[in-house]
N, C-alpha and C positions, 0 to 999 in steps of 0.2 A: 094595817095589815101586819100580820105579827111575823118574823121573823124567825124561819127553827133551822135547825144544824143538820148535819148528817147523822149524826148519833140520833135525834130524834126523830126523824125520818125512817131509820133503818129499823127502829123499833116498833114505827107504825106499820111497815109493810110485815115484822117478824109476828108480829101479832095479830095478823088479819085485820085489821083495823079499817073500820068503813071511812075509806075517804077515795077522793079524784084523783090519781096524780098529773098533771098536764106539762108535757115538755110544749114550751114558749119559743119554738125553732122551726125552721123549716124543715118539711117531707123530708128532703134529702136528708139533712143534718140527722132525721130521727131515722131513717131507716140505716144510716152508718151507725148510729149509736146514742140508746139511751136506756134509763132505768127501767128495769122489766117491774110491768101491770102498767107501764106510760101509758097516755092516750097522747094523739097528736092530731091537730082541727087544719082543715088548711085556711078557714075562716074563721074572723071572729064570730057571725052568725051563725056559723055549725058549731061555735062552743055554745053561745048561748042555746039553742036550740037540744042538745044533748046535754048539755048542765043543766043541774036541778038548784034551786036559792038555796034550799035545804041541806044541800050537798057539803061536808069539808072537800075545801078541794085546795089541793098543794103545787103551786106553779114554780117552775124553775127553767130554766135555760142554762150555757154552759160553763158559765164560772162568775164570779162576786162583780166583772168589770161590763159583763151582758146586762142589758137593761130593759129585756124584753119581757122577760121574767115579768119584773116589776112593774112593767108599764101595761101588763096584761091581767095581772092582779089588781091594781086600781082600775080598769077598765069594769073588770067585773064587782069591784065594791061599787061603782058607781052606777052600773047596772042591778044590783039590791041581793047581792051576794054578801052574807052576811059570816061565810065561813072560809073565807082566803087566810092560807099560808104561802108564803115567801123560803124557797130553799135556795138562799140566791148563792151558797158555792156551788151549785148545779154538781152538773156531770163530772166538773173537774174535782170537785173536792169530794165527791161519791168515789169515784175513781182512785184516786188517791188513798182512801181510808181500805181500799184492794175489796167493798162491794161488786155484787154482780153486776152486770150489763149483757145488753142486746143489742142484735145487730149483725150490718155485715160487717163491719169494722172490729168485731170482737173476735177476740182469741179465745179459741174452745178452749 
């Protein structure tokens, strides 16, 4: 699973770029705050079932030291997901670069 930055991320949503994005957190976490176009599964079965093999799909959680991200990315390579990316500074390092967010936790 390859590994990409905020910069490249930010490029892919600036350019409409066909991929998934999936925050790796729980309901609550995502309805306080995450990257807008996020999806959020409260299953692993309702990812697989709503992901396509086909799919780029780019998971992330909330910062380099969450391991959810990651352990939800190898889930899905090992289910025959052939187009995982890892954004593993998450939210926090989104955040910090002053991209947008969603949420109830966001400041308009």
């Amino acid at each position: 699973m390859r590994i990409i930055d905020h910069q490249e991320l930010k490029q892919k949503v600036d350019h409409h770029e066909s991929f998934r994005l999936v925050m790796a957190l729980s309901e609550w976490q995502y309805q306080t705050k995450h990257i807008p176009g996020s999806l959020y599964f409260a299953t692993i079965q309702d990812a697989l079932t709503e992901l396509h093999k086909e799919d780029e799909i780019v998971v992330y959680c909330s910062d380099r030291t969450c391991v959810a991200s990651a352990a939800f990315g190898k889930l899905l390579e090992y289910q025959g997901y052939a187009h995982v990316l890892h954004f593993a500074g998450g939210l926090a390092e989104w955040e910090q670069a002053g991209y947008p967010l969603e949420g109830q936790d966001v400041r308009a």
